[in-house]
N, C-alpha and C positions, 0 to 999 in steps of 0.2 A: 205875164202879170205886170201891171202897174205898178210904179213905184210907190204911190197913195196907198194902193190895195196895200201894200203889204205893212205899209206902217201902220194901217185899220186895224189888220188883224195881229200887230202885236199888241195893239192896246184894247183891244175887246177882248182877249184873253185874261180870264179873271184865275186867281188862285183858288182852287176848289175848296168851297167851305167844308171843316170840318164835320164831321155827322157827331150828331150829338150822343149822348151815353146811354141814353133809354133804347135809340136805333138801332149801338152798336148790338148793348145786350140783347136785345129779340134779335138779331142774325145771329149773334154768337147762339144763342140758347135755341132760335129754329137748326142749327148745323148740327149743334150737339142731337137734337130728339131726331134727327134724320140718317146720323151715322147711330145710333143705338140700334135702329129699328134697321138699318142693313145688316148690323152685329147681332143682335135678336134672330130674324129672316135666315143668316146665313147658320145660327147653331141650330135654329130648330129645321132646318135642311138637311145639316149633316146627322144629326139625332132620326131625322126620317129614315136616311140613306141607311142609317148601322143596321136597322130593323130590321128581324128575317122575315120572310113574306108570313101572309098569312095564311097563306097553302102551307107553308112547310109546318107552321101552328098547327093547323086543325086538324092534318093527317099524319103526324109524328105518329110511325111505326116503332116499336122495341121488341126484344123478346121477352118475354113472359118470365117473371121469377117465382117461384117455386122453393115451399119449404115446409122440409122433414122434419116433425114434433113426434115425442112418444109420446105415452098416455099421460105423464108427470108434465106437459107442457115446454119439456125440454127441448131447445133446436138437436136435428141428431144432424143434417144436412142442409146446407139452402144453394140454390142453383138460380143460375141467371145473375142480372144488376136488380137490388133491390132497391126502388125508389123513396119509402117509407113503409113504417109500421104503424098500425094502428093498436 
């Protein structure tokens, strides 16, 4: 290089204008709605992942409960897990 060139390019070298406050805020606030929606994406990921399949939903086997009344309505036995009563 030339000893000219290089005096050119210390003085074509301007100091970067600052960006104004409206620019800054729409970067800052597109960064913000960009890491929410990673943050969002990734919980409703792991909320997928917890799920048990839906095979294991719709063919949930148990054993059957079973219960002993007398004639008065009273329980005399009940057998197995009971889920609810009606």
């Amino acid at each position: 290089m030339h000893k000219d060139t290089k005096e050119k390019d210390l003085q074509t070298t301007e100091p970067k204008k600052k960006r104004s406050l409206k620019s800054r805020l729409l970067i800052f606030f597109v960064n913000l709605f960009l890491v929410l929606v990673a943050c969002i994406g990734l919980y409703v990921l792991f909320v997928f992942l917890q799920m048990p399949s839906l095979d294991a939903i719709l063919h949930e086997t148990r054993e059957p409960a079973i219960v002993f009344l007398d004639k008065n309505g009273r329980e005399i036995r009940a057998d197995g897990r009971i889920m609810g009563r009606r």
